[in-house]
C-alpha positions as CSV (number, residue, x, y, z in Angstrom):
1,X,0.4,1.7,6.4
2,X,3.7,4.3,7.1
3,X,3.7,7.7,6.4
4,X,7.1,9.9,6.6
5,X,5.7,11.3,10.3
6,X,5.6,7.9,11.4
7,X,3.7,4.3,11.3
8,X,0.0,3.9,11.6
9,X,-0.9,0.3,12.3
10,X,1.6,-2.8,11.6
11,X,2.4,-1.1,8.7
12,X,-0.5,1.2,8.7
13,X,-0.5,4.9,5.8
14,X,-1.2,7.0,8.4
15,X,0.6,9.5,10.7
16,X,-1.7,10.6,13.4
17,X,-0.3,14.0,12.8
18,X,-1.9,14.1,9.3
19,X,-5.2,14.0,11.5
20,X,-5.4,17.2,13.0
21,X,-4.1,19.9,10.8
22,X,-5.9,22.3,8.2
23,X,-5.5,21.7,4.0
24,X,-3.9,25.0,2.9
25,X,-5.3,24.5,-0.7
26,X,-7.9,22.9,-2.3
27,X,-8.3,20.8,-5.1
28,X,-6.0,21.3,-8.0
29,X,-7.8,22.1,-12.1
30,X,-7.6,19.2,-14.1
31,X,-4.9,21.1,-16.1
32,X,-2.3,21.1,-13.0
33,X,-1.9,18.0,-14.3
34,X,0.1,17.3,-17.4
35,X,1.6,13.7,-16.6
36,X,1.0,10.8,-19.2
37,X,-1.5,7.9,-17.6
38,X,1.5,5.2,-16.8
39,X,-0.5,2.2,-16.2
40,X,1.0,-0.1,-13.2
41,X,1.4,2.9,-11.1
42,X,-0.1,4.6,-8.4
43,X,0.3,7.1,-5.3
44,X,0.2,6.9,-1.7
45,X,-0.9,10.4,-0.7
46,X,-1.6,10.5,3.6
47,X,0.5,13.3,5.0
48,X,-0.7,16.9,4.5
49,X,0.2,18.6,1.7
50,X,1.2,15.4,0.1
51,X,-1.2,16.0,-2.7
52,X,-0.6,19.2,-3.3
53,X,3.1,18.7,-4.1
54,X,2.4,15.8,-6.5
55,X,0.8,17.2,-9.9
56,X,1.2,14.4,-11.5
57,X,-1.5,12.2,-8.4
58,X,-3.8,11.1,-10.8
59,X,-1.4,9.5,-13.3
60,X,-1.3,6.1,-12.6
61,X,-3.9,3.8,-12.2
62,X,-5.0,4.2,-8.3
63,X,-4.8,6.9,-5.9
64,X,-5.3,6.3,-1.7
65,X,-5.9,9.5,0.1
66,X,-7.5,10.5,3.0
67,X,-11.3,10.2,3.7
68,X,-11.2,14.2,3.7
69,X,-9.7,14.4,0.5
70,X,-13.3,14.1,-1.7
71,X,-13.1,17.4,-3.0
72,X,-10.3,16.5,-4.9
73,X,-11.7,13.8,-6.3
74,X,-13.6,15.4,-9.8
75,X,-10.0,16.6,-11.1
76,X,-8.4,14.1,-11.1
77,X,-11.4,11.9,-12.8
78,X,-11.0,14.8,-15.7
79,X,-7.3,13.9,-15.9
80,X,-7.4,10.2,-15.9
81,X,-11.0,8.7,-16.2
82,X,-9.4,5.3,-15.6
83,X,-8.3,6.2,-12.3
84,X,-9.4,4.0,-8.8
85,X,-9.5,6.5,-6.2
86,X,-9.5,4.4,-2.5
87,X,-10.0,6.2,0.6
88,X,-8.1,5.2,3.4
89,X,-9.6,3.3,6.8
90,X,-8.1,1.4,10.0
91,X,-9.9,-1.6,10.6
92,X,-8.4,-2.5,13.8
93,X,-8.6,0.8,16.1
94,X,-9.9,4.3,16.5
95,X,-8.3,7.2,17.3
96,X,-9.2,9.5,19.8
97,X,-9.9,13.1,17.8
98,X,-11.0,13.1,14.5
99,X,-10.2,15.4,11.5
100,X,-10.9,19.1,11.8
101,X,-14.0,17.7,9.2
102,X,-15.0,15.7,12.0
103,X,-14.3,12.5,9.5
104,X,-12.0,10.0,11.0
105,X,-9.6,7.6,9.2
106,X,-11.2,4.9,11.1
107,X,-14.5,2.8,10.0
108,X,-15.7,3.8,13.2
109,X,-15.2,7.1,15.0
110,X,-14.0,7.1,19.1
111,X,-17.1,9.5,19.6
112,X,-19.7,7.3,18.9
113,X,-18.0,4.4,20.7
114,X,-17.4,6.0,23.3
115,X,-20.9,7.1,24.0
116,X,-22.7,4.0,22.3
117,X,-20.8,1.4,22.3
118,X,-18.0,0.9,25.0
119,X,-18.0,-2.6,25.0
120,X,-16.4,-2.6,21.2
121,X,-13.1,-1.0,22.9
122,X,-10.5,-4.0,24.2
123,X,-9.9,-4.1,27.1
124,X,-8.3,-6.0,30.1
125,X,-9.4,-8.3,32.8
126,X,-10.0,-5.1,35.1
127,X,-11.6,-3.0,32.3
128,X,-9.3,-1.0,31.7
129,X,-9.0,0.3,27.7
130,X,-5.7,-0.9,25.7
131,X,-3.8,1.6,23.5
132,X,-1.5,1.5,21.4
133,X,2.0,2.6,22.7
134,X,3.5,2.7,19.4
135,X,0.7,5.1,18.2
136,X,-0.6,6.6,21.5
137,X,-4.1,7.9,21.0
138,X,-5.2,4.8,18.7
139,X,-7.2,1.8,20.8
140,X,-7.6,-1.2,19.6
141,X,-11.4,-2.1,18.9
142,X,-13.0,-5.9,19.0
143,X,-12.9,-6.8,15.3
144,X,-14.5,-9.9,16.0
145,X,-17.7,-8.5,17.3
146,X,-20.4,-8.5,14.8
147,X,-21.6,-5.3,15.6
148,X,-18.6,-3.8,15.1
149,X,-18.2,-5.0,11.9
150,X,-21.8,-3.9,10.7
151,X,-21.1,-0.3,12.3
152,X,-17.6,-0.3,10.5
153,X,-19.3,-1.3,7.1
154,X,-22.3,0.5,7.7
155,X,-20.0,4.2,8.5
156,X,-17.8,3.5,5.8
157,X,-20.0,2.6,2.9
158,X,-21.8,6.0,4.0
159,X,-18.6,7.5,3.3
160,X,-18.3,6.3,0.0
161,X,-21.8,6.9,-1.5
162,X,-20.9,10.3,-0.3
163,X,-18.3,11.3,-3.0
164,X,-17.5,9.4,-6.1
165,X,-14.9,7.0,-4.7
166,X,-14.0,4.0,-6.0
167,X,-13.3,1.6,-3.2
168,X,-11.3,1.6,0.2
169,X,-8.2,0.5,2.0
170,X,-8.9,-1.6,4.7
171,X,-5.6,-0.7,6.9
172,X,-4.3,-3.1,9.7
173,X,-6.2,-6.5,8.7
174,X,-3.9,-8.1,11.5
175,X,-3.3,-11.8,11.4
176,X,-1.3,-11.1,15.0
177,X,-1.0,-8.7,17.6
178,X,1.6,-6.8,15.9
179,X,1.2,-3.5,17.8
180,X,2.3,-3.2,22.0
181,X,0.0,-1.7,24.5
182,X,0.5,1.2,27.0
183,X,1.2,-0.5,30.3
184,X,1.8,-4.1,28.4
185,X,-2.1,-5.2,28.8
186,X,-3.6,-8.2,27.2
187,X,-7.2,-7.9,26.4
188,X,-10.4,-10.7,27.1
189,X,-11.7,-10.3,24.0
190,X,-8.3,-11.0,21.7
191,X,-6.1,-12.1,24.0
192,X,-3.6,-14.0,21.6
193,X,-2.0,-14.2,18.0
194,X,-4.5,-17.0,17.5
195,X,-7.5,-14.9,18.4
196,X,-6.7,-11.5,16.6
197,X,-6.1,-14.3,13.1
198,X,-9.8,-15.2,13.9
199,X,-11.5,-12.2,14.5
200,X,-9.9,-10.4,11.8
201,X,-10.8,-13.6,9.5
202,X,-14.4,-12.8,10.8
203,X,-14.1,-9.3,9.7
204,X,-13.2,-10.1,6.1
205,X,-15.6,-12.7,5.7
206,X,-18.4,-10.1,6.7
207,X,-17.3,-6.9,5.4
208,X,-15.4,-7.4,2.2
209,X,-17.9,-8.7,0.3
210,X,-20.3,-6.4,1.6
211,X,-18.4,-3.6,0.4
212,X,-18.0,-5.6,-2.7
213,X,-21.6,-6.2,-3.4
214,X,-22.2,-2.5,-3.1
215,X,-19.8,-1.8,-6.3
216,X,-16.6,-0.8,-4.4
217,X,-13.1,-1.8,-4.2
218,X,-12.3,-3.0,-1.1
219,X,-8.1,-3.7,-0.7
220,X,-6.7,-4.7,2.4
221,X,-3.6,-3.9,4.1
222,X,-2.5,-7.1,5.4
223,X,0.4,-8.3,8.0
224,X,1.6,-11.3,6.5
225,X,5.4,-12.4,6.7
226,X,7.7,-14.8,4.9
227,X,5.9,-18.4,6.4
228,X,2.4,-16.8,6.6
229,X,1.6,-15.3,3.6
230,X,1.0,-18.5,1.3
231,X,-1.8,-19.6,3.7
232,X,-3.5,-15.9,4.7
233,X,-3.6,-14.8,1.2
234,X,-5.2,-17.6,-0.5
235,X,-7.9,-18.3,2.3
236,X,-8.7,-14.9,2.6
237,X,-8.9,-13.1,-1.2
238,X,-12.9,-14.4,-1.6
239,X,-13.6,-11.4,0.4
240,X,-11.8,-8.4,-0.9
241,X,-10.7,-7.1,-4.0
242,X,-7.3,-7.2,-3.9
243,X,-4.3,-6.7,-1.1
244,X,-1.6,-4.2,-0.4
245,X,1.5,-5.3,0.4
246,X,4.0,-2.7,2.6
247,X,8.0,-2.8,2.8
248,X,7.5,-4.5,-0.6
249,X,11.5,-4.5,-1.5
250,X,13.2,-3.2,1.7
251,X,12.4,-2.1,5.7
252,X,12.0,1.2,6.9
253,X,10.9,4.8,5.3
254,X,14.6,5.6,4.3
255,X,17.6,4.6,3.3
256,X,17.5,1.1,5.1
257,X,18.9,-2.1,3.3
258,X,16.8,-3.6,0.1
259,X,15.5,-7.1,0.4
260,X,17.7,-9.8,-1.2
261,X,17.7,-13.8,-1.5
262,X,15.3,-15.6,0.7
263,X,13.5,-12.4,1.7
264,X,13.4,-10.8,-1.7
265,X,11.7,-14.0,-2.5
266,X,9.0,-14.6,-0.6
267,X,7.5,-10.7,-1.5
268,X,8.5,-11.5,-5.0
269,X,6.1,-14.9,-5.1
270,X,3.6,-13.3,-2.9
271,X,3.4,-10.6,-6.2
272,X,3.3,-13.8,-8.2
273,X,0.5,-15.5,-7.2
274,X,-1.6,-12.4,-7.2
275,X,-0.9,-11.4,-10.4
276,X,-1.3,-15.2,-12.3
277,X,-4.9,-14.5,-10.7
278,X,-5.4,-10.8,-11.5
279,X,-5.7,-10.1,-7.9
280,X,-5.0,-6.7,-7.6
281,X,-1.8,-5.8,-5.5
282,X,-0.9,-2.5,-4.4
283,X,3.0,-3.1,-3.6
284,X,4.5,-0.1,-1.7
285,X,8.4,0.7,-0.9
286,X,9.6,3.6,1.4
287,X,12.6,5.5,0.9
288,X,14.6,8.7,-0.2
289,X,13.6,10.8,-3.4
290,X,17.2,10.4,-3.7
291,X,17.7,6.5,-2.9
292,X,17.6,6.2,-6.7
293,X,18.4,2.2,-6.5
294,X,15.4,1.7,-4.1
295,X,13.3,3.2,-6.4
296,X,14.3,1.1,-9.3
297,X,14.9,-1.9,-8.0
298,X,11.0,-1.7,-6.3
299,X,9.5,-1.2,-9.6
300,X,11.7,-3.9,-11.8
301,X,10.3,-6.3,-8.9
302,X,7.4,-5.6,-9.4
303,X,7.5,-5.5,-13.0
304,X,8.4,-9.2,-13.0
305,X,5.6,-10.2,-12.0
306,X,2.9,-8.0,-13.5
307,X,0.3,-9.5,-15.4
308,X,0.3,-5.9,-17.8
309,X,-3.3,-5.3,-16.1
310,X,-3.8,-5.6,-12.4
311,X,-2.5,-3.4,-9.7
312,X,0.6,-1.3,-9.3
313,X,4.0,-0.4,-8.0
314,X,3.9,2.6,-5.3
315,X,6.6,4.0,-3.9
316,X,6.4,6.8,-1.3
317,X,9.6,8.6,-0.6
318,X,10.4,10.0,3.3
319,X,10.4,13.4,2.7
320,X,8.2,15.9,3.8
321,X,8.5,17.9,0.5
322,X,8.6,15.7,-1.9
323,X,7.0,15.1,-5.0
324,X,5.1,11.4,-5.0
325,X,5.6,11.1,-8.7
326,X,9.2,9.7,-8.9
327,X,10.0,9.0,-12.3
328,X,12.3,6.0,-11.6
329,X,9.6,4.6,-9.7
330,X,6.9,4.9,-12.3
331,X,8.5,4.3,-15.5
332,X,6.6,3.1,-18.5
333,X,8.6,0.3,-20.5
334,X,5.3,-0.8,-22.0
335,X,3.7,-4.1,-21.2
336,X,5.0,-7.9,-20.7
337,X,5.7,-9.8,-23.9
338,X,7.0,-12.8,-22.2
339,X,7.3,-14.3,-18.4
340,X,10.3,-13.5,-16.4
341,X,13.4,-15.7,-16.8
342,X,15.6,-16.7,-14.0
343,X,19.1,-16.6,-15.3
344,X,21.7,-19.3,-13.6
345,X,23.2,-16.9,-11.3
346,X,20.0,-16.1,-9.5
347,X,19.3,-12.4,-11.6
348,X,16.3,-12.6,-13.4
349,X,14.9,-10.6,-16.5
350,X,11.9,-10.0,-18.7
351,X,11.2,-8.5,-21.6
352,X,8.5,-5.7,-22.4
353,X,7.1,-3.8,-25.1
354,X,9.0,-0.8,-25.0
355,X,12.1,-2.4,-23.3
356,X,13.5,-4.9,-20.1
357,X,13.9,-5.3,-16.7
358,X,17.0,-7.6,-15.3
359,X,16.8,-7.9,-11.0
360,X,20.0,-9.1,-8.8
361,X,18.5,-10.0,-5.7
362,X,21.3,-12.1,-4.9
363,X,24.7,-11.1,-2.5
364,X,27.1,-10.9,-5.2
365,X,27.9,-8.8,-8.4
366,X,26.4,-10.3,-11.4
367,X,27.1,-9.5,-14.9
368,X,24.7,-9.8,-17.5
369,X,24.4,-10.1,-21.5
370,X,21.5,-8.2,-22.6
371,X,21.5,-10.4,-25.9
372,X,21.3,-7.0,-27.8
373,X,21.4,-3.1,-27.3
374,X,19.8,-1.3,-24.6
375,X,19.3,2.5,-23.9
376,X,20.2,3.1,-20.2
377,X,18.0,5.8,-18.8
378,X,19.9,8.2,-19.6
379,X,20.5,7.6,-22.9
380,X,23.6,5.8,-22.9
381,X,23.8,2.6,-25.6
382,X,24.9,-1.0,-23.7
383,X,25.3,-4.8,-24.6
384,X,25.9,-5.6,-20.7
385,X,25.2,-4.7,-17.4
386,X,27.4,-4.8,-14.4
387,X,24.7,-5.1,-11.2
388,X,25.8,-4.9,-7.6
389,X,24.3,-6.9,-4.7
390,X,20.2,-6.2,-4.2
391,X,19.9,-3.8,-7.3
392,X,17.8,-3.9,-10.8
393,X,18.2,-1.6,-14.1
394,X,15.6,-0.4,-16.2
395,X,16.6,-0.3,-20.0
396,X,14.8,0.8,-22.9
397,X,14.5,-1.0,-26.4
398,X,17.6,1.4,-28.5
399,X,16.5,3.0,-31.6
């Protein structure tokens, strides 16, 4: 999952600076927090400070924060009991220091491999250890080994007995090997695309439903692109609780272009299938607070496909400062009352409780006849909508 200081895993939450520095406050009262529950939502909280400058965490309906993070965790069940409070792990590597704690954002920490288990570390046909040389410090582990998997599962339900969690994010489920290695070396133990799908297959099929029998959430991260995704996800959802889908509507952590046609498509579907099987899907965008068109045209995607129960829209906006409540990205138009429409020009729309949602996710300007009046968000009165290329509007039932 991404962070603003950078990616963690092939679309990996964390930023290996995160790791090493100290909170400057603790947990917030319950009455720091004065945001309405907005079901659908949720927040993405794995820099420091990130919590801190978002009152309004506990809102929506699930929260993933750092394994350090516990002590927040009895606020923000006083502010929204319903809340599913997942602490972050990498499945596929272990970074060399841990938190100041001494917890690590990994099921398994460097230390104890290190000194217990060395043969869990990938490595080459000369024994030399891979790393990562898009994250340096992380090292790939052997997913596929048994004993890994029981350590991983073992540590990490430890973790969550612990504090009152609700579940996990398994980060980095690879189905390829999506991340390069200092020195460009090729491990024995997962040497190819083929392998890494197979071990991390194995992993799944061992660990998810232990986690699951134990009462916990377990969501996985998982890489899956436009011709993959309709065979991973369906083979592998019997062993997890739901997935989280990265770069839901658009590439990058700014400003970069927003999905449209073919690739808008294939995420769209992917949110689809999930949610005719309440599979829970955690589908996250990256941008500006400012990039006010990512931000609503991620949520009215989303909002397509919602089944009005299961998982949420998260977006997480680049800034350092920044609030992770944006209230374009969260904003309540009630629940579905019927099942999207695709219009003939390729926009589609859907009605909800409280208002509608109409998506262009084509490469030309549509126009479209709301078939009555609308309140724009801010306020204004309309009949029609004028949409550009790759954008969405969220209206609001007038009167």
């Amino acid at each position: 999952m991404t962070t603003r200081r950078g990616r963690w895993g092939a679309g990996s939450l964390l930023a290996l600076a995160g790791l090493l520095v100290v909170l400057s406050t603790g947990p917030l009262p319950a009455a720091a927090f004065p945001h309405r529950h907005v079901p659908g939502t949720g927040v993405v909280a794995l820099d420091w400070g990130d919590l801190d400058r978002t009152p309004g965490a506990a809102t929506g309906d699930y929260i993933v924060m750092e394994p350090w993070e516990y002590d927040r965790i009895p606020a923000y069940r006083l502010q929204n009991p319903g809340v599913r409070i997942l602490m972050y792990k990498d499945v596929s590597a272990t970074v060399d220091r841990p938190h100041e704690t001494g917890l690590y954002p990994t099921g398994v920490s460097y230390a104890d491999a290190d000194r217990n288990h060395p043969e869990w570390f990938l490595t080459d046909a000369t024994g030399a250890r891979l790393e990562w040389s898009d994250y340096p410090g992380l090292h790939p582990m052997d997913v596929g080994s048994t004993t890994y998997q029981d350590a991983w599962s073992g540590g990490v339900l430890a973790e969550l007995r612990a504090h009152d969690w609700d579940g996990v994010v398994l980060d980095d489920t690879l189905t390829y090997l999506s991340h390069p290695t200092v020195d460009d070396l090729t491990s024995t133990q997962i040497p190819d695309d083929a392998s890494m799908y197979l071990a991390t297959q194995s992993f799944l099929s061992r660990v998810g439903p232990r986690l699951k029998a134990a009462g916990y959430l377990a969501i996985s991260n998982v890489t899956v692109e436009w011709n993959t995704w309709a065979s991973v996800i369906p083979a592998w959802t019997p062993y997890v609780s739901g997935w989280e889908d990265e770069y839901f509507t658009k590439w990058g952590l700014d400003t970069q272009p927003r999905f449209e046609n073919a690739e808008w498509q294939w995420k769209m579907q992917l949110a689809a299938w999930c949610a005719a099987r309440r599979v829970p899907l955690l589908a996250v965008t990256y941008s500006s607070q400012t990039d006010r068109e990512a931000q609503v045209y991620h949520r009215a995607t989303w909002l397509l496909t919602w089944d009005g129960a299961t998982g949420a829209s998260v977006f997480v906006p680049a800034e350092l400062e920044a609030d992770h409540w944006q209230y374009r990205a969260n904003l309540d138009i009630g629940r579905p009352v019927a099942p999207r429409v695709r219009l003939v020009d390729g926009v589609y729309r859907r009605a909800f409780t409280r208002g509608l949602v109409v998506v262009n996710p084509t490469s030309f300007t549509r126009v479209v006849d709301l078939g009555g009046t609308y309140e724009r968000l801010g306020g204004r009165e309309v009949t029609q909508v004028r949409l550009a290329r790759a954008t969405a509007v969220l209206l609001r039932r007038a009167g």
